[in-house]
N, C-alpha and C positions, 0 to 999 in steps of 0.2 A: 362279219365277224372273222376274225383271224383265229386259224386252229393252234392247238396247245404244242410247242415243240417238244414236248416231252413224248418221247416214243420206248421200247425195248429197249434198246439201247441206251437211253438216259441212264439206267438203275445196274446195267451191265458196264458203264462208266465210274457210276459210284461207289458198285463194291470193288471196284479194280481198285480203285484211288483208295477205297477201307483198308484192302491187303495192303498197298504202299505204306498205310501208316501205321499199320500195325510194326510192318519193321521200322521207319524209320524213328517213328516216335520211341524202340527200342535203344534207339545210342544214348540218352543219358546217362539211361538205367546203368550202362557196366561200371563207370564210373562211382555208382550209389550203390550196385551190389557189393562190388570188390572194395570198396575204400578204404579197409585195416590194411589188406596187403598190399594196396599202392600207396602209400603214406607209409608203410615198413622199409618201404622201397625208396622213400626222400627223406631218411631220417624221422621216419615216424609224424609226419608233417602232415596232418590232415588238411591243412587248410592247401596244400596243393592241388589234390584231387576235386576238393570241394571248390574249387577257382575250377577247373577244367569244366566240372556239371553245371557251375554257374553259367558259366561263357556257353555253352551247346545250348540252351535255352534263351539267353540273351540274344546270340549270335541269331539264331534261329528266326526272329523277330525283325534285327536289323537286316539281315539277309534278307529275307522277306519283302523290304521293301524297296532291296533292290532287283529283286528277281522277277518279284511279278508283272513290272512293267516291260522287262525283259523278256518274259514271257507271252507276253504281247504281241513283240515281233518276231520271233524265232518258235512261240510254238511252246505251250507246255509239256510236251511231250521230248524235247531236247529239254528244257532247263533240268526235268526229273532225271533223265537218264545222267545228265551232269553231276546231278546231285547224288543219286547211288553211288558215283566214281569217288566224288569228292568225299565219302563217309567211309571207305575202303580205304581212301588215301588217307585220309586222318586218322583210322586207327590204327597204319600200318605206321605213321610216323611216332604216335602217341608210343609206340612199342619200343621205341629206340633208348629209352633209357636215361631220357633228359628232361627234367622236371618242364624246361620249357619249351621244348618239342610237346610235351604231354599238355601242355599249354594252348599251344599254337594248333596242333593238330585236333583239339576241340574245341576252339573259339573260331579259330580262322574257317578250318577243313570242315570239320562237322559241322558247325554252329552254322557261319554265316553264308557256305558254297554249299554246303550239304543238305542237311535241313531245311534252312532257308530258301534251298531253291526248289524246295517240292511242298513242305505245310502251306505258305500264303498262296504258291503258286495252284495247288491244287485246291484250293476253297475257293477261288476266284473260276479257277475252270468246273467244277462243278455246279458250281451257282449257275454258270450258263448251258448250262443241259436243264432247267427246269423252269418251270412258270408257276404252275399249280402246288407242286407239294415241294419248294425249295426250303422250305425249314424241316421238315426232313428229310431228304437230302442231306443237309449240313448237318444235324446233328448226328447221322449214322456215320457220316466221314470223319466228322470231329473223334468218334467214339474210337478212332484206332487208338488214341493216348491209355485209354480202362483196356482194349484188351491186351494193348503189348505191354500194359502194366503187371495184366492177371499171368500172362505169356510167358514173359523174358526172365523176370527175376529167378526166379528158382532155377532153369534152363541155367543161367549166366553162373549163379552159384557154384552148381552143380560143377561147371568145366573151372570156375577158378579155385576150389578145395582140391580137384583133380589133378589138373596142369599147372594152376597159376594165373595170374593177371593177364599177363605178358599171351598167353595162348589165347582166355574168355576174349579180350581184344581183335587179335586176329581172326579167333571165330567168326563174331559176327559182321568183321567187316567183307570178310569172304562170302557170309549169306547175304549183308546188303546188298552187295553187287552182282548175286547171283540171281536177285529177286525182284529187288526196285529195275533196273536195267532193262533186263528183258520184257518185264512185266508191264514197264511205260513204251518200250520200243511199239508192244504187240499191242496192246488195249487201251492207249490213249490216245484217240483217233480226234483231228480238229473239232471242237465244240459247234454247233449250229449256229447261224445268223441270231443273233437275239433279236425280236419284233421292238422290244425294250426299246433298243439303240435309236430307233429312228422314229418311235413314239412321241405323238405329240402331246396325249395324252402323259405319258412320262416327264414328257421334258417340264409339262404345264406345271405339275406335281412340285419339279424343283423350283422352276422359279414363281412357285406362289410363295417359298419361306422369302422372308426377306433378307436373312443372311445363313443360306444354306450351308457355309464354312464355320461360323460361330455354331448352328446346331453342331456340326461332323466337332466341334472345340469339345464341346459338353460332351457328345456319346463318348471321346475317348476319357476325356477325364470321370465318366459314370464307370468306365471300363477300370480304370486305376484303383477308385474308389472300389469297388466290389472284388475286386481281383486281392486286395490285401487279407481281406478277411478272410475269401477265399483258400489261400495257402496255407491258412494256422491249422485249422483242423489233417489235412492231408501230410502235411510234414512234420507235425510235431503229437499227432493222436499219440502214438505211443509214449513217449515222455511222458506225458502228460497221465498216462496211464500210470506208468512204471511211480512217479509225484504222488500218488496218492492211494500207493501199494497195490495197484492190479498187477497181475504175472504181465513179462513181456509178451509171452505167448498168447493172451488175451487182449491185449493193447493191437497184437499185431492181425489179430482176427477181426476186431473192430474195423480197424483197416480196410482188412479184404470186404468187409459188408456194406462200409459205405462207398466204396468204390463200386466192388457187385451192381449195386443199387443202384449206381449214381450208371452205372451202364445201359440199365434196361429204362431206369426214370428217362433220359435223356432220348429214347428214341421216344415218350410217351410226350416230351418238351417239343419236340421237332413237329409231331404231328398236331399241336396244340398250335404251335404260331403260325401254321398255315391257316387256322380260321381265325385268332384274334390278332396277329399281327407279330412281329415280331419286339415291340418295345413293351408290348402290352404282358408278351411273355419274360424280358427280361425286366418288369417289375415285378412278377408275379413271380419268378424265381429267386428275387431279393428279397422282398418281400420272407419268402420260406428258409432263405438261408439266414434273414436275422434274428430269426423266430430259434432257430437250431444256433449258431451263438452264442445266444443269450441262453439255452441250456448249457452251453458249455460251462457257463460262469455261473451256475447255482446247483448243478449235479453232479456227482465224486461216487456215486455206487456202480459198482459195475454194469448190473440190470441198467440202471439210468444209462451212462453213459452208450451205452450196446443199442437204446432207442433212438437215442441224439445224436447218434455218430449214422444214425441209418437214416433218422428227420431229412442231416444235412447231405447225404447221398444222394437222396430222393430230390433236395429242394434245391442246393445250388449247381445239377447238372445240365440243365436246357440251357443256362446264362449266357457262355460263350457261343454258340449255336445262334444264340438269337439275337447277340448283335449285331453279327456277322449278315441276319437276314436282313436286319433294321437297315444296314446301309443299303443292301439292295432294294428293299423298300419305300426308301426316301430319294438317295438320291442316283440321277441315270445309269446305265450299264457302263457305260464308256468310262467311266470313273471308278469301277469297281476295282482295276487294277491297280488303285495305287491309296484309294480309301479304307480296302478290306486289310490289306498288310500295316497298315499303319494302325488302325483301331485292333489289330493281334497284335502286335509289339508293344501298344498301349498295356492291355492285358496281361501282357508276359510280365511288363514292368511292376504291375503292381503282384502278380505273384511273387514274384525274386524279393521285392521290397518285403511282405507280407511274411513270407519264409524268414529271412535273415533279422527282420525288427524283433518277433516274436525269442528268437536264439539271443538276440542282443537285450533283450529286458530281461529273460529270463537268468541272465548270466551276472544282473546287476542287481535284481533282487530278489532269485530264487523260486521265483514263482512265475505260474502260467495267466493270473489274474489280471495285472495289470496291462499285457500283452490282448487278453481276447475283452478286454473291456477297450481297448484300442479298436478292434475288430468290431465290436458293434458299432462304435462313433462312426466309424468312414461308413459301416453297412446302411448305418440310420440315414448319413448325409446320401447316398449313393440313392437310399428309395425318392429323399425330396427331392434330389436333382431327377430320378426318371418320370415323376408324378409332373414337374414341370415343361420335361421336353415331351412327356404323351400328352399335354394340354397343347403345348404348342402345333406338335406336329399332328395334331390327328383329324384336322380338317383333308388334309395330303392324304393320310394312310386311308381314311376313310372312302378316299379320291380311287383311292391304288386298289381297292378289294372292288371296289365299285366297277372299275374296267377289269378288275381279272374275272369276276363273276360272269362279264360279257362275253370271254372266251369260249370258245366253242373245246369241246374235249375232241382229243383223236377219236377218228372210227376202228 
């Protein structure tokens, strides 16, 4: 029996990589705090800014999937320190005063060298510091996105009512580089041999599917699918609020609860698909978030909506976590680096998609109904697609718990 490479250090790797993302997962946000007064600042032009936050999420994704293979060769621990530089540099040029600098230096800088080269790059190096409990792991690393959400926004407010756009900017690009930099220099030490990699028992696992790239087709397209519904409730709760006369200030509470929720559910997710698996967990967290949808579209009281908005906290937070695991659970380690960043940029797609259709129906026919009755079709389609790939794959997964239970624990 081969012992578990999970040691002390494994979990003093993962909250390093948790700090990383608590800041870096912080650079959308200035652009979504401050956005009256950087759109006062392009002619009152919102769709400016809202182009910059798009592209830092987009970018983030495609980056992604150049970095992490990147990361391969040179070491995660340079592409992150890369990336702190490249999110200092974006917001310093974002600051210059031109709608497409403010552009370029969130798509390009942030988005795609910034970002990009620490989110997929560090899912993929975490993933190899564990064997036994790698779904949690990934969902506490995932979880930087809820608390530099709980974090930033008020912090970034606070300096843009103060100083302005133009300073919240260079703030934070100043702590990125004061934080991400040093903080990957000193605690992001090379990952351990994976036993995975030269497992023959692993290898067996992939090639019993008989087209292990048509399954990795499906997971990303399950990831698209749930990823749309996904976004409606987080970007648009409040409207939706404010539609059917709740105070803003209660729209935006609802917020903070299903977020709250969706922080502490999501480490109770991580520790769940360590013993069923991890597709097993991203049906089971579809499964919960169509269930919360589908209140979206029959509850309008506040009480109601303050339970539904907490349902979907609670139920669609383990999701991304655990596809992330799924790939490592199906297919070899060796592959990790260029299958985990693409099935995340799958995700991000149908978020950004999910966000922007929900704004574009609602602008067409005044309502949130037709938009979250969207949200449940792909939710519905997204459960038959995972119910057919846990049919297919769970002869493998079944294969895969079977030799990790073999493992011996550290002493």
């Amino acid at each position: 029996m081969s012992a578990s490479i999970e040691t002390r250090r494994s979990w003093a790797v993962a909250f390093a990589a948790l700090g990383i993302m608590v800041v870096s997962y912080g650079s959308p946000l200035v652009t979504a705090v401050a956005l009256p007064q950087i759109a006062a600042s392009f002619d009152n032009q919102r769709s400016v800014p809202s182009l910059a936050n798009a592209l830092v999420w987009l970018g983030s994704g495609a980056g992604g999937m150049i970095m992490a293979p990147l990361a391969e060769r040179v070491g995660t621990r340079a592409t992150v320190v890369f990336g702190g530089v490249m999110i200092a540099l974006g917001f310093a040029i974002s600051t210059l005063g031109e709608a497409t600098l403010l552009v370029v230096g969130h798509g390009l800088l942030i988005g795609i060298l910034g970002t990009g080269a620490i989110h997929a790059p560090l899912y993929v190096y975490v993933s190899r510091w564990f064997d036994r409990h790698r779904g949690t792991a990934l969902a506490l690393v995932a979880s930087g996105q809820y608390l530099g959400g709980a974090f930033w926004p008020s912090l970034l407010l606070l300096v843009t009512v103060e100083w302005g756009w133009i300073a919240a900017m260079a703030s934070f690009g100043s702590i990125a580089l004061v934080t991400i930099v040093p903080g990957a220099a000193l605690l992001l030490r090379p990952a351990p041999a994976d036993p995975q990699s030269n497992s023959l028992t692993q290898a067996n696992i992939t090639l019993a599917m008989s087209r292990p790239n048509g399954i990795f087709a499906l997971l990303c397209l399950a990831s698209v699918l749930c990823c749309i519904p996904m976004a409606m409730p987080t970007t648009h709760l409040p409207a939706l609020c404010g539609d059917v006369g709740i105070a803003p200030s209660r729209g935006a509470a609802m917020l903070s609860v299903l977020l709250g929720l969706a922080f502490v559910s999501r480490q109770i997710w991580g520790w769940l698909s360590d013993r069923i698996g991890g597709l097993a967990t991203v049906l089971a967290g579809s499964v919960s978030q169509a269930a919360a949808i589908a209140g979206f579209l029959v509850i309008d009281s506040e009480a109601g909506l303050f339970a539904v908005a907490a349902a979907f906290g609670l139920g669609f937070s383990g999701i991304i976590p655990a596809y992330l695991l799924s790939v490592r659970e199906l297919f070899p380690a060796a592959e990790a680096n260029w299958r985990l960043p693409v099935l995340f940029f799958c995700s991000l797609i149908g978020m950004a998609f999910g966000g922007w259709v929900a704004g574009f129906i609602y602008d067409r026919v005044a309502s949130y109904g037709p938009a979250f009755t969207l949200a449940l079709l792909s939710n519905l389609a997204n459960v038959l697609l995972l119910l057919f790939l846990v049919g297919v794959t769970y002869p493998q997964v079944r294969h895969r718990f079977i030799w990790k239970a073999q493992r011996a624990p550290v002493q």
